[in-house]
Structure formats: structure tokens, C-alpha cells
C-alpha positions in Angstrom: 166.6 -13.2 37.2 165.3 -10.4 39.3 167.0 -7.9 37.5 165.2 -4.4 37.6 163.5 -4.7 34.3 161.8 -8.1 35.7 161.8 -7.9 39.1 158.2 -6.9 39.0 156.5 -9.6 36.6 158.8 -12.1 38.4 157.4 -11.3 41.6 154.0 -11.1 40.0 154.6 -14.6 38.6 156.2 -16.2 42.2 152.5 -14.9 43.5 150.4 -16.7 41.4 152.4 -20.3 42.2 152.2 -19.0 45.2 148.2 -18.7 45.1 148.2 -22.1 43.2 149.8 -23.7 46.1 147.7 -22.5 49.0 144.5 -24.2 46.5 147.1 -27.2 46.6 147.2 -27.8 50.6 143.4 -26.9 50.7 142.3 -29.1 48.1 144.2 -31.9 49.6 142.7 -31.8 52.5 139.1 -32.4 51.0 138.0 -36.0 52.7 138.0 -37.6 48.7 141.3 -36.2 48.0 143.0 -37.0 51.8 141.4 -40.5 51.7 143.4 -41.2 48.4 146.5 -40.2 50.1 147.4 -38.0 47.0 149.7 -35.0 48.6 149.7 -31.4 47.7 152.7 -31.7 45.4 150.1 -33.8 43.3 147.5 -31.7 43.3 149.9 -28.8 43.1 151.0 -30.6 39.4 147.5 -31.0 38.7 146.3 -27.3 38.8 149.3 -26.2 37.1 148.5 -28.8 34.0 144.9 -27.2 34.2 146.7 -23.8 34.5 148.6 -24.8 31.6 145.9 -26.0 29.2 143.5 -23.2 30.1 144.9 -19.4 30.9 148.3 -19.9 30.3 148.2 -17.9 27.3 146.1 -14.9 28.4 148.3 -14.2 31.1 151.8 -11.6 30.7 154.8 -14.0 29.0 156.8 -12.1 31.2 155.4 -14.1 34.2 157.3 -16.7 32.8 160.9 -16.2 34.6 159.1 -17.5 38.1 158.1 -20.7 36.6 161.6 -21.2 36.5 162.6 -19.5 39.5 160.3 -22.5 41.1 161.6 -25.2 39.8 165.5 -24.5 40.7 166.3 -22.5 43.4 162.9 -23.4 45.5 163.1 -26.9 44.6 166.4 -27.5 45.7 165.3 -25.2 49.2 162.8 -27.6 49.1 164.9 -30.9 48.8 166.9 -29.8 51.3 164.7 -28.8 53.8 163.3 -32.2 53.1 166.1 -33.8 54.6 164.5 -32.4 58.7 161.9 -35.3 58.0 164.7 -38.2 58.5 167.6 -39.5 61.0 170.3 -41.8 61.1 168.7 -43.2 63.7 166.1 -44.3 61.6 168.5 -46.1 59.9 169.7 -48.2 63.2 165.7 -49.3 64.0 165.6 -51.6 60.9 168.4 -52.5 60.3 170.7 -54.2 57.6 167.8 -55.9 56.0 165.6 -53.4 54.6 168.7 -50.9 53.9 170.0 -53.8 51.5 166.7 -54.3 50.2 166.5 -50.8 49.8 169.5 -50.4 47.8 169.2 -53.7 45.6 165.7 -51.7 44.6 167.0 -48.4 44.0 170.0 -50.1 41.7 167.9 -52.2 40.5 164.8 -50.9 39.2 167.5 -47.4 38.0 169.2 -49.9 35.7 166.3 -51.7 34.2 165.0 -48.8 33.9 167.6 -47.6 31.8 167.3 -50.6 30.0 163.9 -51.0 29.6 163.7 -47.6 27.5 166.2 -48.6 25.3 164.4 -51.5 24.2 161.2 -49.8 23.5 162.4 -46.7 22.5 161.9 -43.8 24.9 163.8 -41.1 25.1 167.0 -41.3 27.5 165.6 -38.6 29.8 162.1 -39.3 29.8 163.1 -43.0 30.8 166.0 -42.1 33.6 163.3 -39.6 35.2 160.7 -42.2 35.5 163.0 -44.8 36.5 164.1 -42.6 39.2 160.9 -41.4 40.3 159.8 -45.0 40.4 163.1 -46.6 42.4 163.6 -43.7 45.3 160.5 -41.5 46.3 158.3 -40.6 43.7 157.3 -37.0 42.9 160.2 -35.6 45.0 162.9 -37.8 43.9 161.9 -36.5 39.9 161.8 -33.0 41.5 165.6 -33.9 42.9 167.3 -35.4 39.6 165.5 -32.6 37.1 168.6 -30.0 37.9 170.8 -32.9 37.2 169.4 -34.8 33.8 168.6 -30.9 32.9 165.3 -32.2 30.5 162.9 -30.6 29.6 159.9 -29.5 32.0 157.0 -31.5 30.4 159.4 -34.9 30.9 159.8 -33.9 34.0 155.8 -33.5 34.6 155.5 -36.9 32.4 157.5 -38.9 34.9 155.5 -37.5 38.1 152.3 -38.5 36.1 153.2 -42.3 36.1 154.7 -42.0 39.5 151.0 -40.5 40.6 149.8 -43.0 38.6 151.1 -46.5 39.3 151.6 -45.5 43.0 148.4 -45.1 44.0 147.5 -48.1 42.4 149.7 -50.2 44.4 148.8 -48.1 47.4 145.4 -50.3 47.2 146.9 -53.2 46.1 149.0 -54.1 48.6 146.0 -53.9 51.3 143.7 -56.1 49.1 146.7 -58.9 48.5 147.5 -58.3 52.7 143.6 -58.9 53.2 143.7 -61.7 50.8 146.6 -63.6 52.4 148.6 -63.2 48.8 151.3 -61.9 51.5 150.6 -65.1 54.4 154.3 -65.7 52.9 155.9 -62.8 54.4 156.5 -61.9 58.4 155.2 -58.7 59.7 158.5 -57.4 59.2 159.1 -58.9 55.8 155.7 -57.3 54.8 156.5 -53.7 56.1 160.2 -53.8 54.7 158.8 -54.9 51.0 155.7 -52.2 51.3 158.4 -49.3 52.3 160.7 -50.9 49.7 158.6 -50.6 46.9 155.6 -48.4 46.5 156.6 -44.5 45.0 155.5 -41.9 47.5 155.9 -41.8 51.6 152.3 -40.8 51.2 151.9 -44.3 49.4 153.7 -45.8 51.9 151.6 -44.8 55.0 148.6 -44.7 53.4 148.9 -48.7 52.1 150.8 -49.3 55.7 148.1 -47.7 57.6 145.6 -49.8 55.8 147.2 -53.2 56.3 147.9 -52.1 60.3 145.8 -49.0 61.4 147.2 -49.2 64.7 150.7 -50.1 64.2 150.0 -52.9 66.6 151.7 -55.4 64.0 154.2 -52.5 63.7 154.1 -52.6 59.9 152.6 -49.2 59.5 155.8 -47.9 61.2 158.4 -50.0 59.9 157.5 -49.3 56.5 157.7 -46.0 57.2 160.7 -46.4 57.9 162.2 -48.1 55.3 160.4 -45.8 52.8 162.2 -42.9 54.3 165.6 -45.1 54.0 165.0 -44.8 50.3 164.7 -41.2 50.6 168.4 -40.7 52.0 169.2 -42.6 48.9 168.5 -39.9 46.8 172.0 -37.8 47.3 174.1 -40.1 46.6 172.1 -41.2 43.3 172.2 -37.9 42.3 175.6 -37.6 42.8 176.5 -40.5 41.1 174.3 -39.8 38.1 175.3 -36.5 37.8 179.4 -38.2 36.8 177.4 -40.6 35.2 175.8 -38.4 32.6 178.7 -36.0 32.6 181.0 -38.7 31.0 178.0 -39.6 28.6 177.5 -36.0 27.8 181.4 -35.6 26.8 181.6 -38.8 24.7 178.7 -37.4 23.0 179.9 -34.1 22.5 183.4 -35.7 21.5 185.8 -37.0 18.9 187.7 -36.7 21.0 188.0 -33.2 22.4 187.9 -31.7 25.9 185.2 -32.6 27.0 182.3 -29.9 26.8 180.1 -30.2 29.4 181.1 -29.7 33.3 179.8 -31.6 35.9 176.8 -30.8 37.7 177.3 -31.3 40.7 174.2 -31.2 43.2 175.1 -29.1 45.8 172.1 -29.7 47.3 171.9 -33.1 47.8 174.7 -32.5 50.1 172.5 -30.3 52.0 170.3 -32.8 52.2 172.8 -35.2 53.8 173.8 -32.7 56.0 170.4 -31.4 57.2 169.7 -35.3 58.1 172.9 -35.4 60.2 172.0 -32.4 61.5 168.4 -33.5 62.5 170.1 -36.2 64.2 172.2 -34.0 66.8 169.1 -32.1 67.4 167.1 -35.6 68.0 169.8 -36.4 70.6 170.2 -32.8 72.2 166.7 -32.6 73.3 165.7 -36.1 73.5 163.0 -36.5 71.5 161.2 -40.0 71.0 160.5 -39.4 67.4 161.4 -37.2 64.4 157.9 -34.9 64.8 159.3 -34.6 68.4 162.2 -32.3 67.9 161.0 -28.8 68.0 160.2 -26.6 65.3 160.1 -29.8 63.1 157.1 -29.5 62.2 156.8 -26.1 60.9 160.0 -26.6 58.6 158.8 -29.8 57.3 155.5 -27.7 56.2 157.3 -25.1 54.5 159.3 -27.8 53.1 156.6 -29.1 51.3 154.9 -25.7 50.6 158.4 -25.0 48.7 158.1 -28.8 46.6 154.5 -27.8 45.9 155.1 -24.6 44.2 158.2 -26.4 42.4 155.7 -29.0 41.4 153.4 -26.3 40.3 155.7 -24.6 38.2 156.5 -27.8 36.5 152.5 -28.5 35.7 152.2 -25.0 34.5 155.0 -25.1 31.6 153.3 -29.1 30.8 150.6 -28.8 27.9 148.7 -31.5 26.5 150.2 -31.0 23.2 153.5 -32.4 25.6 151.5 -35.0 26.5 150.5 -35.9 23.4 154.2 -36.1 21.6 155.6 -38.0 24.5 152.9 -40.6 23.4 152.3 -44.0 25.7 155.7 -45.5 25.7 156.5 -43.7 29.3 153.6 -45.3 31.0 154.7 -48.8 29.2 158.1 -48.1 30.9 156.4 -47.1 34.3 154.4 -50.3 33.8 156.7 -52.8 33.5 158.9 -51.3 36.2 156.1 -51.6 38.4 155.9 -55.2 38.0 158.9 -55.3 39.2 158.8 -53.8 42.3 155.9 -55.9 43.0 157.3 -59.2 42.0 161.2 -58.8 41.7 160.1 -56.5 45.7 158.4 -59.6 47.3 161.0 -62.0 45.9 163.8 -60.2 47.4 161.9 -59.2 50.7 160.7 -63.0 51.1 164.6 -64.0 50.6 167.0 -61.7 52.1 165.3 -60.4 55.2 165.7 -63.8 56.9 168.9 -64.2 55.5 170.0 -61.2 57.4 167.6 -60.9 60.5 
């Protein structure tokens, strides 16, 4: 890719994400934009669908080669680095409840979503990327499985968009159903495990907890956190699972028979991710810190972390034109829909069940 005939319009082209990105982490901090919890790899999308549909074509074709430069090797820098935000530890202060609810979610809501797109239609790719974006964490689990379905880049911009969509969403429904005692069922604990269980981003997730207990006194806010973040560690071993999944799909395909064509893809970075997590957990224990933000330097990796996903997600926005859109039609956001239904039905079922079970 940087080859000395291209070097110079790749560069050229890493700039301008680049550029994108710092409007990303400025625009989100505008009180409107902050106080809708929507993160820079959001906005990041956003300016490069408006990049997209706008200058795209006056600018060099050449430029092109950085788009995908983003979207492989600084996304998967990205997803790893991603991996300094969590613990094992994390893991130990809720326990075996929300990790089973956790991973009945993530199975469950992968499968139907599977499913679901059969039944009305929607391309396989389209409807694994939304499932996926739906069941782990949102924006940066789509970011995580793209290298590994291999679709194409408006699909993977598609699937954000109902992620972005039916996540905020429940980030104000779940306050207005706490305020409204639609949730008097459900413990403190139950109501934090089902809020980290089911809504799509960490951003979602704090924004809806901090809502329901801006002071953590009822410690929902952090134990939703928490469980959210469970859901993240998830996202390796789905990968890695999905990626033998669709290699065995991909030869029967491909077959009568035959050796099979197509390798597996194996997601070396989502063992960096695991390993980075482990990793973060020695460091957590060498310098005794309370807290993940506690462990030095954490905070300035986790920053270029999501400076990385934002120019990934910018990339993404900037091959996405409305034309995409258009051809894709409505059947994604019928899929989104209905498996957003059930993460807030088939969610509160399971919470309201299996968390006293095993308490």
C-alpha cells in the first residue's frame, strides 16, 4: 500500500481522515451532541457519509488507498488497544449472573439475528453485521467482525446506522420506563445487569445508567457499566468463532466437493485484544490501582484508541453513498427493529429470572 508510486496520495489521504477525526472529538463535545451521548466514532461516520455524498468526487481517486488503510490495519490497532479499557477483574465484581446473561444475549440475539434475515430477506452480511453490532457493543463490535465477514463497506456503515439508531433510542427509554416504575419488578442489580446487558454502545450504557442513578448511590450506573464492558470481552471469541463459522459456509459454497477455497480468517487481533485485557490486569495489580482509569497512562491509550476507531469509522462513512443507502432499502432497520424488541423484552425476561436464580 505505501509503495513509492502512492506513498504520497496515501499519506495525503490518512491526513484528511485524520482532519475528519479531530472535527469528530470536537463536535462531540458540543453540549447537544455530548448530552445525546453519541461518541466520536458516530459522528466520525457521520462526516464521512456527508464527505461521501458531497466532495468525494472532486477530490484525487488516488486518495482512495487510505480509506482502506483505515479500516484494516487502524481498526484492528484500534480494537486492540480497546482491550486497556477492561480487566478480569471486572469480571469477578458481578459475577456469574450478568456474565450468563451476557452470553445468553450475545448467542441469542447473533442467532435470531441470523434467522431473522433469512425470513425477510436481507442479505447474509448485511444481517450478521447488524446482528452483531446489536448483541456485543455496537459501532465497535461491527468495526471488529468487518475484517472477518469481509462485506462490503456501505454494509458495514448500514449496520452502525441502526446500531446509532435503535441505541439511542433505548438509551432514553430505559430512564423513562425506570422513572415510570415499568422496572419496580427488577432489583437495583437486576436493573443495571439488564441495562449493561442490552442497550448497543458503552456510551449508551452510561449515559441510560447515569440517568436512572446519577450518583451511583443505587450502584446501577456502575454495575451496568460493568456488565456492558463484559459484553465487550465477548467480542474475540465471537469473532473467532464466526470467522470457522463462515469459513466452512464459504467452502460448501464454493464446493462440489473440492478443496475447499477459501482459508480461514483468523482474527489475529482479537487475540490481542484478549491479551491486552490480561495484560491490563497485571498492570491493575502491579500498581494497585482502585479502578481501570487508575492504572497509569490508561488514559492516554484509551484516547488514541478511540482516535484510531474514529478515523476507521470515518473511512467507512466516506466510501458509504446514499445511492448505498438506497439499494440496501428498509429491510436492515426491520431486522434492527425486531432485534431490538428483543433485547428489551426477551433482556428483562431473562434479567428478572436468572439473576436471582444465581445471586
Amino acid at each position: 500500500m505505501f509503495t513509492a508510486q502512492n506513498r504520497a496520495d496515501t499519506l495525503h489521504g490518512l491526513l484528511l481522515m485524520a482532519l475528519f477525526t479531530c472535527a469528530a472529538f470536537y463536535i462531540a463535545q458540543i453540549p447537544l451532541v455530548k448530552s445525546l451521548s453519541l461518541s466520536p466514532l458516530i459522528v466520525g461516520i457521520l462526516l464521512g457519509m456527508i464527505y461521501a455524498n458531497t466532495l468525494r468526487k472532486k477530490l484525487p481517486e488516488n486518495w482512495a488507498p487510505a480509506l482502506k488503510f483505515c479500516t484494516k490495519q487502524i481498526l484492528r490497532t484500534g480494537i486492540v488497544l480497546y482491550g486497556f479499557r477492561l480487566t478480569l477483574t471486572q469480571v469477578q465484581e458481578v459475577g456469574l449472573p450478568a456474565v450468563t446473561v451476557d452470553l445468553i444475549i450475545v448467542c441469542g440475539t447473533l442467532t435470531l439475528g441470523v434467522i431473522l434475515g433469512k425470513l425477510i430477506k436481507l442479505d447474509a452480511d448485511t444481517a450478521l453485521m447488524t446482528a452483531t453490532g446489536s448483541s456485543i457493543c455496537g459501532a465497535a463490535a461491527v468495526l471488529g467482525a468487518e475484517p472477518v465477514v469481509r462485506c462490503a463497506p456501505h454494509k458495514t456503515a448500514i449496520a452502525v446506522s441502526t446500531v446509532v439508531i435503535f441505541g439511542t433510542i433505548a438509551m432514553f427509554l430505559y430512564p423513562i420506563m425506570y422513572r415510570l416504575g415499568l422496572l419496580d419488578g427488577l432489583s437495583s442489580q437486576q436493573v443495571a445487569i439488564y441495562t449493561g446487558a442490552t442497550l448497543h454502545e458503552v456510551a449508551h450504557v452510561a449515559g441510560a445508567g447515569n440517568a436512572m442513578d446519577p450518583t451511583d448511590a443505587l450502584g446501577i450506573a456502575g454495575t451496568a457499566t460493568i456488565t456492558k464492558m463484559i459484553r465487550v470481552m465477548m467480542l474475540a471469541p465471537v469473532l473467532v468463532i464466526l470467522s470457522l463459522i463462515l469459513m466452512r459456509v464459504r467452502s460448501a459454497v464454493s464446493g462440489n466437493g473440492s478443496k475447499p477455497k477459501n482459508k480461514i480468517t483468523i482474527p489475529w487481533f482479537a487475540f490481542g485484544f484478549i491479551a491486552v485485557i490480561a495484560f491490563n490486569t497485571l498492570l491493575q495489580a502491579l500498581f494497585d490501582a482502585p479502578t481501570v482509569k487508575d492504572i497509569p497512562l490508561n488514559g492516554t491509550i484509551e484516547y488514541i484508541s478511540t482516535f484510531l476507531l474514529t478515523m476507521a469509522m470515518t473511512a467507512l462513512g466516506a466510501d458509504t453513498s446514499i445511492d448505498k443507502f438506497k439499494a440496501a432499502g428498509a429491510k436492515p432497520f426491520v431486522l434492527a427493529l425486531m432485534l431490538f424488541i428483543w433485547l428489551l423484552v426477551g433482556g428483562y425476561l431473562l434479567t428478572s429470572y436468572l439473576v436471582p436464580l444465581l445471586s
